[in-house]
Structures are given as structure tokens and as C-alpha cells.
N, C-alpha and C positions, 0 to 999 in steps of 0.2 A: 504493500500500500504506500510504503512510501515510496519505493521509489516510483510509482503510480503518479502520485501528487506532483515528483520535484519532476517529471517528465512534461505534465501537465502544467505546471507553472511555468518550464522554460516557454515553452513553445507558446502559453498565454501570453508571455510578455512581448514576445520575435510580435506576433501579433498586434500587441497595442501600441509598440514601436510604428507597424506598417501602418493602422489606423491613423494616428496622430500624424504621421507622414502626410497621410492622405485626405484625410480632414484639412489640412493646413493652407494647402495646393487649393483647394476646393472654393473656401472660403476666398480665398486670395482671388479666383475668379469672378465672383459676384460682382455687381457692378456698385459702385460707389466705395469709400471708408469712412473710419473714424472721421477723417480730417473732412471731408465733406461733409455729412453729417452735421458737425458740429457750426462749422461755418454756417450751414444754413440756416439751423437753429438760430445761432447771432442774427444773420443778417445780413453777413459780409460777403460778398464774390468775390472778392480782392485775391488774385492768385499768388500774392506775396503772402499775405494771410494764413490760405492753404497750404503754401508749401512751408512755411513757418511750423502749421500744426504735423504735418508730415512730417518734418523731421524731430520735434518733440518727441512723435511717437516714436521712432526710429523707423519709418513707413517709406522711406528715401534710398534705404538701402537695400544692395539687392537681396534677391526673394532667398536664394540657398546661404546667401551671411542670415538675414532675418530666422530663415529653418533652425541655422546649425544652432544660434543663441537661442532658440527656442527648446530645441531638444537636450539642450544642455541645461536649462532649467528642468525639465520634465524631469531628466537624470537622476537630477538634488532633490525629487519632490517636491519643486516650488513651482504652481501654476500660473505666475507673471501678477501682473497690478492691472486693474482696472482702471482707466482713464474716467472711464463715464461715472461709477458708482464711489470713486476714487476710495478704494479701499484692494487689498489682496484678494485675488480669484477665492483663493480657497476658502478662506474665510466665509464669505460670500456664499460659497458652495455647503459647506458645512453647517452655516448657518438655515439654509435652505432643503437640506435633504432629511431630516426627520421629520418634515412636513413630507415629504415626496415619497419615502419609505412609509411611512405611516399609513397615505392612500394606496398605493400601487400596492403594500403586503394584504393588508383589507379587503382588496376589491380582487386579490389571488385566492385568497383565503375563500371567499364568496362564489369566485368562478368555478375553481377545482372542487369542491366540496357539493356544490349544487350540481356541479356539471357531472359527476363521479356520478353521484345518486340518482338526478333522474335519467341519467343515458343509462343505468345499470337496471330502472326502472322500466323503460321502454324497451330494452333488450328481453327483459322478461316477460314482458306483456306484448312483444313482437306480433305484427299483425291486426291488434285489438285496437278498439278506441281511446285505452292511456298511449299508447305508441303515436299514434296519430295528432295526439293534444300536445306530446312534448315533442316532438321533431317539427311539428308546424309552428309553435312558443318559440324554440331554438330556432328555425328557419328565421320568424320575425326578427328575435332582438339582431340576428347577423346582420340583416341585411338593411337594418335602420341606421341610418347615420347616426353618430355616437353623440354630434353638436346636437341633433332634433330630440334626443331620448334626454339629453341633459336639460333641454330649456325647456319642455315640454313637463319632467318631471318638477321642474322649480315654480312652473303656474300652477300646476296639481296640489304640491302639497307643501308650496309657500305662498304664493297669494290666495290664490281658492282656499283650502284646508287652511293653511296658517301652521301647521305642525310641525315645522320644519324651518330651519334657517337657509335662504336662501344662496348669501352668501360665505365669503369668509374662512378665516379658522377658529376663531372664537370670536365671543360678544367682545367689540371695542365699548372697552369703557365697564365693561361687565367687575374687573377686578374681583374676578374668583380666584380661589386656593384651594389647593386639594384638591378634593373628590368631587366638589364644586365644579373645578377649571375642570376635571376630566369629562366631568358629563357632559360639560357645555361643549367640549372640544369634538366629544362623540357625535351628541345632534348634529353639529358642522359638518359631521364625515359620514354622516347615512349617505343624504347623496347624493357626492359624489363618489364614492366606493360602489354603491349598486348601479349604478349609473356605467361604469367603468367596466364592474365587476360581471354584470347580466351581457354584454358583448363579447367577452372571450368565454362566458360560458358556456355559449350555443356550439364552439366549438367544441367545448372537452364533452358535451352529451350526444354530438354526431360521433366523436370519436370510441368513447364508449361503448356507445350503442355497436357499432359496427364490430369493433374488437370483440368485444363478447358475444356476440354471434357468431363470429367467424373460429372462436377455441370453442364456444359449445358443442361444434362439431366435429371434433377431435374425439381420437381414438378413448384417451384417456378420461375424457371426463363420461363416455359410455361405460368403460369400466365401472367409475365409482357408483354409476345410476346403476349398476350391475350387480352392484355388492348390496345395493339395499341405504344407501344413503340418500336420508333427508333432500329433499329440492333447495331447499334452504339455504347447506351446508355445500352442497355440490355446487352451487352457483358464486357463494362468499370463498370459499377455501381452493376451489379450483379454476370456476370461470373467469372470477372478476381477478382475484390475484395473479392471473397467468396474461389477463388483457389490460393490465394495468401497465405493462413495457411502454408499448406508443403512446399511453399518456402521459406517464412520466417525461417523454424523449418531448413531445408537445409543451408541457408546462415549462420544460426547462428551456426551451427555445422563448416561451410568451412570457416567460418573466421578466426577461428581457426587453419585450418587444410594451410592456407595461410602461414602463418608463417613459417610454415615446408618445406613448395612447397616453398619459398623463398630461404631457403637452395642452390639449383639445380641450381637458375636463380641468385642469389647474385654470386655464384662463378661463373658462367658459363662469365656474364656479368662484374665480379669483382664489384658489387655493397658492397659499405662497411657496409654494414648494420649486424644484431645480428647474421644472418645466415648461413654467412661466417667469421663471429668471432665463430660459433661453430664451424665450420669445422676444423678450425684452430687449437683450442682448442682439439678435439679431438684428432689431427695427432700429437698434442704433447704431449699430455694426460695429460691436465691443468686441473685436479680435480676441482676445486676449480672456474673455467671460467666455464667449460662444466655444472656446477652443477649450477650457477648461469644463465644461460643462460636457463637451464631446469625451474628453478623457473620463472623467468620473461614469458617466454612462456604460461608455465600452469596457471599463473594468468590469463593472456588476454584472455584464452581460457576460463575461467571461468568465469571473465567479459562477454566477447563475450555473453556468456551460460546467462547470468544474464541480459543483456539488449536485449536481444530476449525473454525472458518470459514476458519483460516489454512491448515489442513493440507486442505480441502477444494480451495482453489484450487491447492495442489501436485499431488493427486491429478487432478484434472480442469482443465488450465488455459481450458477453455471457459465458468466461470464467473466468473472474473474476466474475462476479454473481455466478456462479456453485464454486470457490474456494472459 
């Protein structure tokens, strides 16, 4: 196992080296900068101006000197200074991500668990009319756009109902402590997390569904309906734990991709989390935020990647025997 991990970490890193390579390049293509940008904001066109803020930033020099000082901070663990927010990336960043963790874990928690149980639900009732109710529900939430299920749920059950805070992460001005601030912080996160949470569910109940259909019909689980075991137990102990591989391999892929579907529901909701510090960062083209923002993402998503290979050999231990 370890040397499992330390193989897994190399090649995680060769990785988020080429990411950052290529994020960097990217960004650099967009049209406009900082230094424009910010001119505008003033007022000034004055191309002495511009090329003043240009070389402040250090935006003057070329693009592979700019890379190499960049990558050499990456090195040190330091994600550069903000111009715009004038504070350090990371800071910034850390400041912002257990809001971001908080939804994106939430609204996993909510997808996999709903999605596990009623795909395992329709798989059992294959054919019938619960089958029919939950792949038609899952069809739905897929294929609604994620902005219209967010604004739609905020007239429902914050203007209409009233039960629900519409925006935010907590009551401004509320000055709770404790268990107080936790609950207010909770109501803030209903929803947006089911919100988030009911779009990537639809997924893991088509996926479900399918998998467990397709090992019910394997040799071995006719055996155990052979031996005189429970419908019950043949379906928990052999079906669903044997059709659980591609969900797992699935979650560890959209936990990832969570982050990003954060984006949409952080600003839609104004949740202050990393996902609407990028958006921000991009409308102002904070180099140096947006590129710090891309690094912290692709780590998690690499982690993510890195404890799903681990929970796969717990789930199946016949794949670490074969590696």
C-alpha cells in the first residue's frame, strides 16, 4: 500500500505540474488583463497608464520568464499576491474553501446516498411502476438546468413558503454562537446542497440501476438464490456490493467535477465559497487568484482520484491481489 500511495502521489504531482502549465498558457490567451481591466474601471485609456500597470504587475515580460517565476513559486507553496483583492492567493483561498467543502461534501453526501438507494430501489422493482417513477424523477433532475432548479427552488421555498433563507451563509447581523450559528448556517445550506446535490444524483440511480441488473444475472448470485437465501440478503450482500465498482469509479470522478458545478450554485445562491471567488477573479482577470484557484481544485480532484483507488481495493480486495 504504500508503495501504492508514493507511486500515486508521484505521478499526481508530474500531473498538477502539466495542469498549472497549462492553465497558465490558457488564461494568458483570453482576451484582455489585469492592467486593462483596471484602467477601465479608472477611466483612463492613457496607454502610458496601461503599460505602467503592466509592468507593476510584471505583465511586460515574457510569457516563459513570467511561467518559470511562477512555477517556482508553486514549488515553495506560495500561490502569488492578488492585485485586485490585495491580499495573498492562499489566504484568500483558504479562507474560502470550508464554505466550498462544506456544500460540494453535503450535496455528495445527498447525491450518493439517494442515488445508491433508489437506483438499488428500481433495480429491484425493474419493470414495475416504482422503476418507472424513479428513472423518469432521475431523467428530470438530469436534464434541468442546474441555474433553473436553483432559482426556481428559492421562489418555492423562500418567497412563496418563506422557510428557507434564500441567500447567503449565514444571517448578516444575526450574531449567533454555537449551536445557534450552526443551525442558522444549516438552513443557509439546505438549498443549495439539494439543489447541487439532486443533479448528480440522477446519475449514480441510472448507474445503479443498470449495474445491479446486469450482476443479478450472474452465475453467482443464482447460486446463492440456490442455497435458499433471503431476496433480501442476496440482493445487499451480493448484488448491490458487487455493482457498487462503477459507482464508486463514478463518484470519484464527480467529486471532483463538484467543485466546478459549485461555480453555478455558489453565485446563483451567493455562497462565499472558492467558486465564486473564481468567478470573480475571472470578471476581473486576477491572474494570479484564477491560477491559484485552478491549482487548489486540481489537487482535490487528484486526491479525490487517489482515495477512490484506495477505497476500491477495500470494496473489492481482488484488485489489489491482481496489482
Amino acid at each position: 500500500m504504500a508503495l501504492f500511495l508514493a507511486r500515486r502521489l508521484g505521478k499526481g504531482i508530474l500531473v498538477l505540474l502539466a495542469i498549472v502549465v497549462l492553465n497558465f498558457f490558457l488564461i494568458r490567451l483570453a482576451p484582455g488583463d489585469p492592467a486593462l481591466v483596471m484602467a477601465g474601471e479608472a477611466g483612463a485609456g492613457d496607454e502610458l497608464y496601461v503599460a505602467q500597470l503592466r509592468e507593476k504587475f510584471g505583465l511586460d515580460q515574457p510569457l516563459p520568464l513570467q511561467l518559470g517565476l511562477y512555477l517556482r513559486s508553486i514549488l515553495s507553496l506560495d500561490l502569488g499576491y492578488s492585485v485586485r483583492q490585495q491580499m495573498p492567493v492562499g489566504r484568500l483561498i483558504l479562507d474560502r474553501l470550508p464554505a466550498t467543502l462544506l456544500l460540494t461534501g453535503t450535496a455528495f453526501l445527498i447525491s450518493l446516498t439517494l442515488g445508491v438507494a433508489l437506483g438499488a430501489l428500481a433495480a429491484r422493482r425493474a419493470g414495475r411502476l416504482a422503476d418507472t417513477a424513479i428513472t423518469a424523477l432521475a431523467l428530470l433532475f438530469y436534464a434541468t438546468p442546474l441555474f433553473w432548479v436553483s432559482l426556481m427552488a428559492i421562489i418555492v421555498f423562500s418567497v412563496r413558503l418563506d422557510w428557507l433563507p434564500a441567500f447567503g451563509f449565514e444571517t448578516v447581523g444575526g450574531g449567533y454562537t454555537g449551536l445557534a450559528r450552526a443551525a442558522d448556517i444549516a438552513r443557509h445550506l439546505v438549498l443549495p446542497s439539494l439543489t447541487l446535490g439532486l443533479f448528480f444524483m440522477a446519475v449514480y440511480v441510472r448507474m445503479t440501476r443498470a449495474s445491479m441488473l446486469e450482476v443479478a444475472g450472474l452465475d453467482f448470485v443464482k447460486t446463492a438464490r440456490a442455497k435458499g437465501l433471503r431476496e433480501g440478503t442476496v440482493q445487499r450482500r451480493h448484488v448491490l456490493r458487487n455493482a457498487l465498482l462503477p459507482v464508486v469509479t463514478l463518484a470519484g470522478l464527480q467529486a471532483g467535477t463538484l467543485v466546478g458545478g459549485a461555480i453555478l450554485t455558489e453565485t446563483v445562491f451567493a455562497w462565499p465559497g472558492i467558486g465564486r471567488l473564481m468567478y470573480e477573479a475571472l470578471l476581473q482577470r486576477d491572474y494570479n487568484l484564477l491560477l491559484g484557484v485552478f491549482v487548489v481544485s486540481s489537487a482535490m480532484v487528484l486526491l479525490f482520484n487517489l482515495v477512490t483507488d484506495v477505497i476500491y481495493r477495500v470494496v473489492d480486495p481482488r484488485i489489489e491481489a491482481a496489482s
